[in-house]
HTML snippet that shows the backbone in 3Dmol.js (N, CA, C, O; Angstrom):
<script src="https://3Dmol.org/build/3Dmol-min.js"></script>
<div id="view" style="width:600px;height:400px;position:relative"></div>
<script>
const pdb = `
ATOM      1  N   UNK A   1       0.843  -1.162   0.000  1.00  0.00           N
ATOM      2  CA  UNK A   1       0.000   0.000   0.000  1.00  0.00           C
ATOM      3  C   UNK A   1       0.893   1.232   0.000  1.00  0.00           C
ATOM      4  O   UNK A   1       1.703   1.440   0.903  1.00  0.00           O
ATOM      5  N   UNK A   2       0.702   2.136  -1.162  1.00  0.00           N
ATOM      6  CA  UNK A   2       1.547   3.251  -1.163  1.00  0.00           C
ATOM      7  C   UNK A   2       0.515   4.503  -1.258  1.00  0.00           C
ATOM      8  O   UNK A   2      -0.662   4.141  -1.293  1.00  0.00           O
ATOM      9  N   UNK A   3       0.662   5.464  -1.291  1.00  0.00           N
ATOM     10  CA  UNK A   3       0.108   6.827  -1.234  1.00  0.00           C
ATOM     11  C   UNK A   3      -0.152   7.001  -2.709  1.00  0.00           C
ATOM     12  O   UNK A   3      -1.166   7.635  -2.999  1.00  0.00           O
ATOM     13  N   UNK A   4       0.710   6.473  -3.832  1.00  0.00           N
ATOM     14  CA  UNK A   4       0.525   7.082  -4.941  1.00  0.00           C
ATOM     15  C   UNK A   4       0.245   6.024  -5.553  1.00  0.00           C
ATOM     16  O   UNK A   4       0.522   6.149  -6.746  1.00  0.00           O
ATOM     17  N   UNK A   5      -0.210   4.955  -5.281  1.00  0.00           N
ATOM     18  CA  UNK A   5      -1.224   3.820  -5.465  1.00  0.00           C
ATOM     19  C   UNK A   5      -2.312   2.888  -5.112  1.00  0.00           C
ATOM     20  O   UNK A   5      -2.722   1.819  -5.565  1.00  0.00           O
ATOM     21  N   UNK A   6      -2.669   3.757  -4.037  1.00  0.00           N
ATOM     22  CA  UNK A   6      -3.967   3.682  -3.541  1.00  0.00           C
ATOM     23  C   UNK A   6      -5.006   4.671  -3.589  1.00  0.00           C
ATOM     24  O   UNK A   6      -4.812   5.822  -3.199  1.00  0.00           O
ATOM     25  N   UNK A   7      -6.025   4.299  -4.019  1.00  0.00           N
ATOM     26  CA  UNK A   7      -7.301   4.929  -4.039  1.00  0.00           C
ATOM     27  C   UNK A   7      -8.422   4.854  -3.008  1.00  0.00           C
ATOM     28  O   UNK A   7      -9.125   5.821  -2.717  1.00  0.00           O
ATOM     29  N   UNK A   8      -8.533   3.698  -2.501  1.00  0.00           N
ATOM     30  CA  UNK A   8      -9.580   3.538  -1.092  1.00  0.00           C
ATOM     31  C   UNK A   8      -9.305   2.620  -0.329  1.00  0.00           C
ATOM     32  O   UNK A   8      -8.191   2.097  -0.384  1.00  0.00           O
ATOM     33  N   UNK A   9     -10.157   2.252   0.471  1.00  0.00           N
ATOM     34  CA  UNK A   9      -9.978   1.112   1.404  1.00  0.00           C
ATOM     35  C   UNK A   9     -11.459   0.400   1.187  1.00  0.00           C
ATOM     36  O   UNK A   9     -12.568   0.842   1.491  1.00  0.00           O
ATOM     37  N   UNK A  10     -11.118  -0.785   0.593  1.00  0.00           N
ATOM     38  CA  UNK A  10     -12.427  -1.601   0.419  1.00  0.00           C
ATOM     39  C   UNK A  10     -13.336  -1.946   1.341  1.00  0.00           C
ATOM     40  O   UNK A  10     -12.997  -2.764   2.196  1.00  0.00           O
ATOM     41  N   UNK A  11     -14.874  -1.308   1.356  1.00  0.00           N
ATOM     42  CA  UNK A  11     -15.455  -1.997   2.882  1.00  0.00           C
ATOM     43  C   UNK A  11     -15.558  -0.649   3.256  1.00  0.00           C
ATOM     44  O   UNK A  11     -15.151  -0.692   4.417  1.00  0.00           O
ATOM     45  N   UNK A  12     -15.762   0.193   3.085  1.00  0.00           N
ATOM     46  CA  UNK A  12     -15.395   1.551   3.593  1.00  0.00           C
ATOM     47  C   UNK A  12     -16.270   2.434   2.544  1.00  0.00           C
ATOM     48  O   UNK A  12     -16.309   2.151   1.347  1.00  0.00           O
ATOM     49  N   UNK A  13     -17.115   3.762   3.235  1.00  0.00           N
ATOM     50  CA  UNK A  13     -18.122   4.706   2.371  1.00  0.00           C
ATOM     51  C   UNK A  13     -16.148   5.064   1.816  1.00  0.00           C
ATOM     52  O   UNK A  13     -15.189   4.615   2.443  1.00  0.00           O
ATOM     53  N   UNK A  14     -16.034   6.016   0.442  1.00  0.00           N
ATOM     54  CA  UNK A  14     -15.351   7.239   0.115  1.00  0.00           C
ATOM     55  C   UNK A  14     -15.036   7.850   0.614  1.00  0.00           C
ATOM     56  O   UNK A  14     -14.014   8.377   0.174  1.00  0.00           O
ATOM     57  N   UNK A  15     -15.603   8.406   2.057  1.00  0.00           N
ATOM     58  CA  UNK A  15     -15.436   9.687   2.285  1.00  0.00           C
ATOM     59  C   UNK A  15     -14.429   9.234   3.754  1.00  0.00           C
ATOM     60  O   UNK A  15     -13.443   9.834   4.182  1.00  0.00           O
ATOM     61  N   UNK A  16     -15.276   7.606   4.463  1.00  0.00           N
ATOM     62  CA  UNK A  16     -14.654   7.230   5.404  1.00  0.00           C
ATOM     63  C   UNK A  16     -12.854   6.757   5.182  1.00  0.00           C
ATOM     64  O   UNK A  16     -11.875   6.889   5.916  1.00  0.00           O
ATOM     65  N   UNK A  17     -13.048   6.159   3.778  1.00  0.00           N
ATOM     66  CA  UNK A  17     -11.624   5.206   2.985  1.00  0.00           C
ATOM     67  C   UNK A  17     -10.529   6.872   2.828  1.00  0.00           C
ATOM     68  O   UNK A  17      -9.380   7.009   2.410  1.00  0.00           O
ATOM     69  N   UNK A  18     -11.277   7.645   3.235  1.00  0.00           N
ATOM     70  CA  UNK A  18     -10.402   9.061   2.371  1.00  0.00           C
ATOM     71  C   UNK A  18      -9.743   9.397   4.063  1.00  0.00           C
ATOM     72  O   UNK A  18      -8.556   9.337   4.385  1.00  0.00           O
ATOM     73  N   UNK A  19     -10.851   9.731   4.906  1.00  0.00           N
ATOM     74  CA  UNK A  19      -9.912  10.705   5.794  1.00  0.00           C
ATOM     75  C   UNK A  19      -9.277   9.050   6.409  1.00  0.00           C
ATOM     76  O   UNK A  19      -8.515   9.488   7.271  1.00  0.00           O
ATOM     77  N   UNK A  20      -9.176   8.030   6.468  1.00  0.00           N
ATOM     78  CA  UNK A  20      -8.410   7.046   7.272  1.00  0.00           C
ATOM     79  C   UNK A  20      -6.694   7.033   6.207  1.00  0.00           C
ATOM     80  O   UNK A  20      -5.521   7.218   6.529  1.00  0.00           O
ATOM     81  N   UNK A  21      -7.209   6.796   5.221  1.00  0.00           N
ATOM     82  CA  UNK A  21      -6.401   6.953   4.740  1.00  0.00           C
ATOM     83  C   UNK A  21      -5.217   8.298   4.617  1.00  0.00           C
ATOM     84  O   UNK A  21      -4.095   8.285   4.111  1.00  0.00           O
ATOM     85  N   UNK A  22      -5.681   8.994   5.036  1.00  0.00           N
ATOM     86  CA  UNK A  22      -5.030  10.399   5.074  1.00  0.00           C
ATOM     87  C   UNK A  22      -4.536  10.650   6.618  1.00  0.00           C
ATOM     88  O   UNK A  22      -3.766  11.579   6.864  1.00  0.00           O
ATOM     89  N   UNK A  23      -4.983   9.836   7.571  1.00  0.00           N
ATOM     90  CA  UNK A  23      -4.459   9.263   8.736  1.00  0.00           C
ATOM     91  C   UNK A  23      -3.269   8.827   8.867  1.00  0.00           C
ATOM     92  O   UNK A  23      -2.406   9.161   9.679  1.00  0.00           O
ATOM     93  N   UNK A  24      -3.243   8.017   7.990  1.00  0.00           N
ATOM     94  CA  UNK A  24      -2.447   6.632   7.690  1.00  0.00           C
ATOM     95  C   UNK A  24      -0.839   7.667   6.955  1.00  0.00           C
ATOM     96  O   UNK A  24       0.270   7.726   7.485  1.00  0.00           O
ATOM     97  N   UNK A  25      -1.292   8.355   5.611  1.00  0.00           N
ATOM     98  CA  UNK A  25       0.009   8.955   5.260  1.00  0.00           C
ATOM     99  C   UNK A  25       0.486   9.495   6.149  1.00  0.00           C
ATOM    100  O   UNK A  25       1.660   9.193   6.365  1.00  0.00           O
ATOM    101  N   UNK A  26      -0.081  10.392   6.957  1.00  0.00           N
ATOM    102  CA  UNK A  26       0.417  11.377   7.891  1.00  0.00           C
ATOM    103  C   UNK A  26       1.204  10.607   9.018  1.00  0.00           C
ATOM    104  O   UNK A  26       2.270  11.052   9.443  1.00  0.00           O
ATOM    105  N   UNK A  27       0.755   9.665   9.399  1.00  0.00           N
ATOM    106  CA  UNK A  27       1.590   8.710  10.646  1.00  0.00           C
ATOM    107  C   UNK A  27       2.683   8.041   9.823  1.00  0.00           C
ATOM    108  O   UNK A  27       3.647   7.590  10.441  1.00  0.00           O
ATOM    109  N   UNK A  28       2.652   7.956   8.835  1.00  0.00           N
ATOM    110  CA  UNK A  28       3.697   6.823   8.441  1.00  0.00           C
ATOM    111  C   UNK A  28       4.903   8.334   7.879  1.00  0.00           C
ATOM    112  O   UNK A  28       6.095   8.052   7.755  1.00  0.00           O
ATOM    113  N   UNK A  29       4.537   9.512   7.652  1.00  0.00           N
ATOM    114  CA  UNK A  29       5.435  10.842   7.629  1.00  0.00           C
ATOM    115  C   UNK A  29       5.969  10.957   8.499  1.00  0.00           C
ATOM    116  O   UNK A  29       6.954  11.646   8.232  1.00  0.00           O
ATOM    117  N   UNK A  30       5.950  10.607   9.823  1.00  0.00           N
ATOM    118  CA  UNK A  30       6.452  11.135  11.420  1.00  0.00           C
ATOM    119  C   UNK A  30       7.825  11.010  11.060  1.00  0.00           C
ATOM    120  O   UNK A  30       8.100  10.125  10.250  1.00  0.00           O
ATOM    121  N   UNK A  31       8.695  11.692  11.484  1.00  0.00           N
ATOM    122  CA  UNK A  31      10.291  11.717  11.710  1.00  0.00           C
ATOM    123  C   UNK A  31      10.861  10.140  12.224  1.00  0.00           C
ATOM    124  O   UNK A  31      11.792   9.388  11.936  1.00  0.00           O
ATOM    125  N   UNK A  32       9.671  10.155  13.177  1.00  0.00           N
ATOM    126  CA  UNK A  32      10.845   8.672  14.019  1.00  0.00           C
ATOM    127  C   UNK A  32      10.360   7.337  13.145  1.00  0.00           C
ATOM    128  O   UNK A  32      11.008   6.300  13.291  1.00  0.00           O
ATOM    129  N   UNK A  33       9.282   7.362  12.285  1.00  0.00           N
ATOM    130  CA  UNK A  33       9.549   6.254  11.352  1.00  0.00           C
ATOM    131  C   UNK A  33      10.384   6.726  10.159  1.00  0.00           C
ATOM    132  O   UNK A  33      10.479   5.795   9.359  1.00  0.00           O
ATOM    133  N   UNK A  34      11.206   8.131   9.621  1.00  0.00           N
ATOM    134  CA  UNK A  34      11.903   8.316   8.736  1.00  0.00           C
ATOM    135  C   UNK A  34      13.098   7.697   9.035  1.00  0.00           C
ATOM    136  O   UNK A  34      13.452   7.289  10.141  1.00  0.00           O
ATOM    137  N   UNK A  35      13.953   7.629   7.563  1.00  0.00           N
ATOM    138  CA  UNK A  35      15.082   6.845   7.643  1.00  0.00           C
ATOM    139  C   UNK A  35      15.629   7.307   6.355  1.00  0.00           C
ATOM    140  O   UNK A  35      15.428   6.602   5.366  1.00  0.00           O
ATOM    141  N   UNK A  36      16.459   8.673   6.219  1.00  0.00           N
ATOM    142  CA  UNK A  36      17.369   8.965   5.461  1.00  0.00           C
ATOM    143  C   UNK A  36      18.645   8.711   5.564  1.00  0.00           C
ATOM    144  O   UNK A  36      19.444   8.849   6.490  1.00  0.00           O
ATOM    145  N   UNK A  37      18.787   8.093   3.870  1.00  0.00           N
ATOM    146  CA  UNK A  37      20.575   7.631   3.846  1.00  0.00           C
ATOM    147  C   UNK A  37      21.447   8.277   2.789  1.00  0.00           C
ATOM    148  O   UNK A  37      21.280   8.067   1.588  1.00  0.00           O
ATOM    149  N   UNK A  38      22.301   9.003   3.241  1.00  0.00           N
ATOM    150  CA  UNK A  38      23.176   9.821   2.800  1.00  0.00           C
ATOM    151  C   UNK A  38      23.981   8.802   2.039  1.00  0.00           C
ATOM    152  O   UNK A  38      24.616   7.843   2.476  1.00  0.00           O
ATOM    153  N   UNK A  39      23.839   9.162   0.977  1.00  0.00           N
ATOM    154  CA  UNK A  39      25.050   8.252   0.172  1.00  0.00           C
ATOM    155  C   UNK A  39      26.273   8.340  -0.120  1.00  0.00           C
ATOM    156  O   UNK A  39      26.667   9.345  -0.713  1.00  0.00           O
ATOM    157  N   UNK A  40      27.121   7.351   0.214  1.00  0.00           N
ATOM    158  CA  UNK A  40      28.567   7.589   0.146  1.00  0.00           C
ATOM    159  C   UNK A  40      29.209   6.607  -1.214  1.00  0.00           C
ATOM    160  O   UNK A  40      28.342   6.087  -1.915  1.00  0.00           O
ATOM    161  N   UNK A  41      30.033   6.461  -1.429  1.00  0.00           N
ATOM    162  CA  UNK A  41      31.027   5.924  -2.610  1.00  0.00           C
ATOM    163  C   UNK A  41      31.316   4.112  -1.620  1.00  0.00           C
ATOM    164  O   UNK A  41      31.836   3.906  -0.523  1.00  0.00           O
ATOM    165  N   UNK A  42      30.828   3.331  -2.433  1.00  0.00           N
ATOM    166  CA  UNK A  42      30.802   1.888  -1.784  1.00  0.00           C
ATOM    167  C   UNK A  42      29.393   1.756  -0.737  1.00  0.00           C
ATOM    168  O   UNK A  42      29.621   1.000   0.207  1.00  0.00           O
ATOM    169  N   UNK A  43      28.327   2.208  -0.737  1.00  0.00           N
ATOM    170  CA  UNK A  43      27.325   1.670  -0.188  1.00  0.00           C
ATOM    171  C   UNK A  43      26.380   0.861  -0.807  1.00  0.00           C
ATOM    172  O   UNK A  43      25.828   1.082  -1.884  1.00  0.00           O
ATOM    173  N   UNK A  44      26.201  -0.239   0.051  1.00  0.00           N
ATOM    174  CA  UNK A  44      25.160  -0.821  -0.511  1.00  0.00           C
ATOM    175  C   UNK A  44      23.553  -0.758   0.687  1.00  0.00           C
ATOM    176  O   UNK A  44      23.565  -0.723   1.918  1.00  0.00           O
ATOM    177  N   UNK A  45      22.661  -0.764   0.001  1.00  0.00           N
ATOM    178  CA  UNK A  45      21.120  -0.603   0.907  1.00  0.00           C
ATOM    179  C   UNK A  45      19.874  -1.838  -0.058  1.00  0.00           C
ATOM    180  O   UNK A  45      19.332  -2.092  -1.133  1.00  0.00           O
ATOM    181  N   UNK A  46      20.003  -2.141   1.044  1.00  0.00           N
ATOM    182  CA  UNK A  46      19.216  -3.539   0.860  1.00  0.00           C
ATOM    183  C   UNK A  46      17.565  -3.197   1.779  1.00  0.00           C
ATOM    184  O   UNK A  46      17.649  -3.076   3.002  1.00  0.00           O
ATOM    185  N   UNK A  47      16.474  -3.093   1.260  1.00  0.00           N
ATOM    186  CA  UNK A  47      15.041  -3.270   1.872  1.00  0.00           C
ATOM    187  C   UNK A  47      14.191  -4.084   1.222  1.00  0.00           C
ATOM    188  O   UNK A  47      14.274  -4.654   0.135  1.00  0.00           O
ATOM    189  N   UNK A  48      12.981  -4.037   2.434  1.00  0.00           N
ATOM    190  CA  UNK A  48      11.778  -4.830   1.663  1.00  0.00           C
ATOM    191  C   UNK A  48      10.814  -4.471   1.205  1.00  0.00           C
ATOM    192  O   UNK A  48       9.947  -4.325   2.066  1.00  0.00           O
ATOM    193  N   UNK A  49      10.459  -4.209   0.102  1.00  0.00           N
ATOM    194  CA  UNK A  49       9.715  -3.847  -0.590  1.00  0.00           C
ATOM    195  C   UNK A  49       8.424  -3.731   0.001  1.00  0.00           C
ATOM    196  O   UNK A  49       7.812  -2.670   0.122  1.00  0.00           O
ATOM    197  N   UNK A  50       7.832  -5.410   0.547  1.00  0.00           N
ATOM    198  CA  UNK A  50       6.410  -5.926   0.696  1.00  0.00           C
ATOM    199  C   UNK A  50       6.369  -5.188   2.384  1.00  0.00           C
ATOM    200  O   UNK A  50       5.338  -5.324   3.042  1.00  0.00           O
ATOM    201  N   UNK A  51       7.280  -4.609   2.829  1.00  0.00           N
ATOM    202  CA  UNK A  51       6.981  -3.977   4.298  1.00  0.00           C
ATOM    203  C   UNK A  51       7.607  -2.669   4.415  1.00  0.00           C
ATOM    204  O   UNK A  51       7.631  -1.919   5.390  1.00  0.00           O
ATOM    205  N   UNK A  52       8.097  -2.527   3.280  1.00  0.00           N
ATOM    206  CA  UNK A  52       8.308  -0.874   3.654  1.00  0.00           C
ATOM    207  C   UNK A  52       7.803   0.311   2.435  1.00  0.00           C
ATOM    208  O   UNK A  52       7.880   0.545   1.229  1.00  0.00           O
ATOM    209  N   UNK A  53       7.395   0.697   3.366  1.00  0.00           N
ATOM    210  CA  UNK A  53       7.116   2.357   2.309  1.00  0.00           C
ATOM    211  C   UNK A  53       8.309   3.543   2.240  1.00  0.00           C
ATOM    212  O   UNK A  53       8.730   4.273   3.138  1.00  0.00           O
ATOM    213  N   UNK A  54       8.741   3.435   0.613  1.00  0.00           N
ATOM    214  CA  UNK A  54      10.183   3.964   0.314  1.00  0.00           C
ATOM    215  C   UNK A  54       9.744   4.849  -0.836  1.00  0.00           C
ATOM    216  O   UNK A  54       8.668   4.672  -1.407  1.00  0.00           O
ATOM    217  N   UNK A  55      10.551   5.751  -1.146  1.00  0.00           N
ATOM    218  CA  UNK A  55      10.689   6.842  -2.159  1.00  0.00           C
ATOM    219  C   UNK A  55      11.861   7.551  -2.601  1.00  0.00           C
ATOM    220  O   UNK A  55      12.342   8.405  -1.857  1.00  0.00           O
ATOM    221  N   UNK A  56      12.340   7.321  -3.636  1.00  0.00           N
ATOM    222  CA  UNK A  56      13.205   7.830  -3.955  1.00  0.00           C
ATOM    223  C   UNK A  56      13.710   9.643  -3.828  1.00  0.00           C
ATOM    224  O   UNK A  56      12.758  10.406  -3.989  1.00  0.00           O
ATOM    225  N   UNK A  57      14.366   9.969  -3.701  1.00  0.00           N
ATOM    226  CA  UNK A  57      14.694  11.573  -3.389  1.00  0.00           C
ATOM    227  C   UNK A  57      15.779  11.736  -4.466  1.00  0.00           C
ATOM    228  O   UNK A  57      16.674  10.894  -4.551  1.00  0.00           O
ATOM    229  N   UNK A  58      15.723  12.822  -5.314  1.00  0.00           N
ATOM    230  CA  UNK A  58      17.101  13.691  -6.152  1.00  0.00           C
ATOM    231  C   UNK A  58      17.517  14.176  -5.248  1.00  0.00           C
ATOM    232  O   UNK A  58      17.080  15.237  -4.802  1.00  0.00           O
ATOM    233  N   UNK A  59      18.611  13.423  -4.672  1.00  0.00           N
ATOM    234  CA  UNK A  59      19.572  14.300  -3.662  1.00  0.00           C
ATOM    235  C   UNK A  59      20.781  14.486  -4.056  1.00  0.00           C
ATOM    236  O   UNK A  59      21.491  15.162  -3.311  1.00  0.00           O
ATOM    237  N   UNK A  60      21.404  13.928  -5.386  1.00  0.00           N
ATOM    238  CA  UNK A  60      22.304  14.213  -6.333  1.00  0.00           C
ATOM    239  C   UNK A  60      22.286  14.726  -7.879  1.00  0.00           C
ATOM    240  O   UNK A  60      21.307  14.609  -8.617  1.00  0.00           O
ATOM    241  N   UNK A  61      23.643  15.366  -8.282  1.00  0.00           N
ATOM    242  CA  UNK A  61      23.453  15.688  -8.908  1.00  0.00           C
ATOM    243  C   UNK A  61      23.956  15.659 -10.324  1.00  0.00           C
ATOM    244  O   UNK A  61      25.147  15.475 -10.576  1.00  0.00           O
ATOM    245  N   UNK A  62      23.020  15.848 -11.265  1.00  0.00           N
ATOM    246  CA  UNK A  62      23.784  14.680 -12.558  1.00  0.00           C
ATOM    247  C   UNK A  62      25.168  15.154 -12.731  1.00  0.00           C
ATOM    248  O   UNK A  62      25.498  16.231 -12.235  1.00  0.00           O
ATOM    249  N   UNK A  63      26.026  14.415 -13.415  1.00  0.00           N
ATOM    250  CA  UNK A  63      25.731  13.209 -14.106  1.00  0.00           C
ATOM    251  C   UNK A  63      25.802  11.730 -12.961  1.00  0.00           C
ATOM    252  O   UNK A  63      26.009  10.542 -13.207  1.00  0.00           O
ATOM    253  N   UNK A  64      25.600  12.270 -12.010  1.00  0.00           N
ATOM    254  CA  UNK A  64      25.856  11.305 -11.153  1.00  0.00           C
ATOM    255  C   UNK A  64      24.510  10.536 -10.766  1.00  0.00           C
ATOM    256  O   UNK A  64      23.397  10.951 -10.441  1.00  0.00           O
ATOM    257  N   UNK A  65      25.251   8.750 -10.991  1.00  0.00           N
ATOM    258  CA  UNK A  65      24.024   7.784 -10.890  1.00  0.00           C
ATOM    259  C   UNK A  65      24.105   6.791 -10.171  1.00  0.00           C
ATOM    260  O   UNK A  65      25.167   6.167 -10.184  1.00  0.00           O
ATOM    261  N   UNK A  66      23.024   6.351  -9.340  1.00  0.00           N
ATOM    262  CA  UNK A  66      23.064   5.106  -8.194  1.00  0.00           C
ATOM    263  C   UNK A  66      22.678   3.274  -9.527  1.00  0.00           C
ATOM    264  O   UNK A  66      21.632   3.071 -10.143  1.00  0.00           O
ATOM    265  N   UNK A  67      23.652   2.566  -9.516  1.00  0.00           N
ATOM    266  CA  UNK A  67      23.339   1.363 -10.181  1.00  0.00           C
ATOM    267  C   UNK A  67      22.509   0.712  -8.959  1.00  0.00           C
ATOM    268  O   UNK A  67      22.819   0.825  -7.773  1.00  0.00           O
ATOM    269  N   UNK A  68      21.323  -0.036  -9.502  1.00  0.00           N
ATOM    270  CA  UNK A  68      20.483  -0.452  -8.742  1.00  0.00           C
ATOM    271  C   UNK A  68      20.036  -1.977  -9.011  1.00  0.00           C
ATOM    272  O   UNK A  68      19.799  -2.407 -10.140  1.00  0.00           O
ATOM    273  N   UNK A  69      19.957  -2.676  -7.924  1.00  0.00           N
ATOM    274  CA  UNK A  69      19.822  -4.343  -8.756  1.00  0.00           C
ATOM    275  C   UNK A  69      18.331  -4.303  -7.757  1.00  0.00           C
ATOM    276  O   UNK A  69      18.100  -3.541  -6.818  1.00  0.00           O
ATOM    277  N   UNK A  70      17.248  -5.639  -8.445  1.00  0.00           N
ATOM    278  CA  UNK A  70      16.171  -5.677  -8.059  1.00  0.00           C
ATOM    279  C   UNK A  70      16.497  -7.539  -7.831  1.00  0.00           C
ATOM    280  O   UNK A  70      17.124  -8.344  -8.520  1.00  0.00           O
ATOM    281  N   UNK A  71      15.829  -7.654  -6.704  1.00  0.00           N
ATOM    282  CA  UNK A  71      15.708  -9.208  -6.526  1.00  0.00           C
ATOM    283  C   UNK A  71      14.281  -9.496  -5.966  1.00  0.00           C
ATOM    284  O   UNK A  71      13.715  -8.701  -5.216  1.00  0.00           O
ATOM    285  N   UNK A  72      13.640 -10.869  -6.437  1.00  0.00           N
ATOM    286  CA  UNK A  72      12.716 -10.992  -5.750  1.00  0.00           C
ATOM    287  C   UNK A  72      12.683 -12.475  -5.224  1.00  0.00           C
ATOM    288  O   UNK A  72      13.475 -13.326  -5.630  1.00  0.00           O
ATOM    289  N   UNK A  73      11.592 -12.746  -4.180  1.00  0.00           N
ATOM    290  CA  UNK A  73      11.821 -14.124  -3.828  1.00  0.00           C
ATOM    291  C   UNK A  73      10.030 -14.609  -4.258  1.00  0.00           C
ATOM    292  O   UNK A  73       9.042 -13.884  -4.380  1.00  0.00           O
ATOM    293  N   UNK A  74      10.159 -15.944  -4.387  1.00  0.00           N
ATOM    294  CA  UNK A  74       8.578 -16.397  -4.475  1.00  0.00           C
ATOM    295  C   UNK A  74       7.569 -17.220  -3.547  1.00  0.00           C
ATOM    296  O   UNK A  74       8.147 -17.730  -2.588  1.00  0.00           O
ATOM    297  N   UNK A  75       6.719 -17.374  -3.586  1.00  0.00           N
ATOM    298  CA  UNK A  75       5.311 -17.625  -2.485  1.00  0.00           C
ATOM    299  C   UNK A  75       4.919 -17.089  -1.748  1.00  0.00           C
ATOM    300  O   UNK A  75       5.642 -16.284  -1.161  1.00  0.00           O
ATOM    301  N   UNK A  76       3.941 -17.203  -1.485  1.00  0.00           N
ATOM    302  CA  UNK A  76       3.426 -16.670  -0.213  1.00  0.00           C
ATOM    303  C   UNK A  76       3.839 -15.947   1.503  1.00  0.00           C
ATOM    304  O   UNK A  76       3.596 -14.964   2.202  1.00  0.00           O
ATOM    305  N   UNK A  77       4.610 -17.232   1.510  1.00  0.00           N
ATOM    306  CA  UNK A  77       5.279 -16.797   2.789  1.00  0.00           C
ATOM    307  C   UNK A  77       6.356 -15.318   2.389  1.00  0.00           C
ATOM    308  O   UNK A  77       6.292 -14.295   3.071  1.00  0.00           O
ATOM    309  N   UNK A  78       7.292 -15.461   1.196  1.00  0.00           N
ATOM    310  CA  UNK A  78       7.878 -14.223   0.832  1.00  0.00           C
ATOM    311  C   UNK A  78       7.360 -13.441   1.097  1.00  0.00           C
ATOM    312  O   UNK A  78       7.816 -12.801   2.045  1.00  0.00           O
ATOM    313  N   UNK A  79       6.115 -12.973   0.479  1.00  0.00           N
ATOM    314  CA  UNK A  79       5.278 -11.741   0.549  1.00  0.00           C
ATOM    315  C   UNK A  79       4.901 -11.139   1.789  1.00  0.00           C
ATOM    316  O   UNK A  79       4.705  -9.936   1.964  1.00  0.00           O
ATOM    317  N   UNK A  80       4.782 -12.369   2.934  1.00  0.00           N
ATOM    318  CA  UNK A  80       3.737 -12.042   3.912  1.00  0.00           C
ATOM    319  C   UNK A  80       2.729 -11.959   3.921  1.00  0.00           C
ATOM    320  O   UNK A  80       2.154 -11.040   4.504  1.00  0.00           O
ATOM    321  N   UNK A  81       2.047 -13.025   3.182  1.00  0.00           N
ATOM    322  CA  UNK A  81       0.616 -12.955   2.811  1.00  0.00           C
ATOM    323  C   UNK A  81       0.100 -14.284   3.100  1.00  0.00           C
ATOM    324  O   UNK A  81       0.549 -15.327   2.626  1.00  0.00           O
ATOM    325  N   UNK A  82      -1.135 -14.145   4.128  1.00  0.00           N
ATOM    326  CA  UNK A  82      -1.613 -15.432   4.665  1.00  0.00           C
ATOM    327  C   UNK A  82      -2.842 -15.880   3.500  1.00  0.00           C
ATOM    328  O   UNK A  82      -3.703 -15.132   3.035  1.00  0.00           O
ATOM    329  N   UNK A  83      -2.705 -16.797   3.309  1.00  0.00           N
ATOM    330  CA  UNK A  83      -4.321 -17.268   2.008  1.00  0.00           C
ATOM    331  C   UNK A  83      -4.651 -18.170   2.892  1.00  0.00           C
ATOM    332  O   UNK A  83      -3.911 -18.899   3.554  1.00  0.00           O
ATOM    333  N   UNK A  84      -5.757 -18.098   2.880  1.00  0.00           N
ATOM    334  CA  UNK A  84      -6.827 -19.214   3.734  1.00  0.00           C
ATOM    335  C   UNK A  84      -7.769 -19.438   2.674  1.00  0.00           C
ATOM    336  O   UNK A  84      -8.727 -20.190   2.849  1.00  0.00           O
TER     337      UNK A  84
END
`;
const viewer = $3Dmol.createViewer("view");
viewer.addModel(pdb, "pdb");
viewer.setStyle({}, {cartoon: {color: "spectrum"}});
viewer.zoomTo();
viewer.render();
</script>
């Protein structure tokens, strides 16, 4: 669930799916869940996709570029997703 890919909360009037949701960005904005990383020459940053809410920032400046590798793993349990 991201901010710029969610539209409502299923089960929920519009208007209720809107201000919870607008709850929700605002708490997950707080400082003490932020986590900025200054990039240095030899870092590597490894997260999880399926549990974290991330966004990229232009905090450099061209021509300068971060090489980026994507990995994923498969089933269910990867994801964190219970199916019953």
């Amino acid at each position: 669930m991201t901010e710029g890919h969610t539209t409502r909360i299923l089960g929920l009037d519009p208007q209720e799916s809107g201000v919870l949701l607008q709850q929700l960005w605002e708490h997950l904005r707080r400082p003490e869940f932020l986590y900025v990383h200054r990039w240095q020459v030899g870092d590597l940053l490894v997260w999880d996709n399926g549990a974290t809410q991330h966004r990229a920032t232009c905090d450099y400046a061209l021509p300068l570029r971060r090489l980026m590798h994507r990995t994923a793993t498969a089933g269910e349990e990867a994801l964190g997703v219970a199916i019953r």
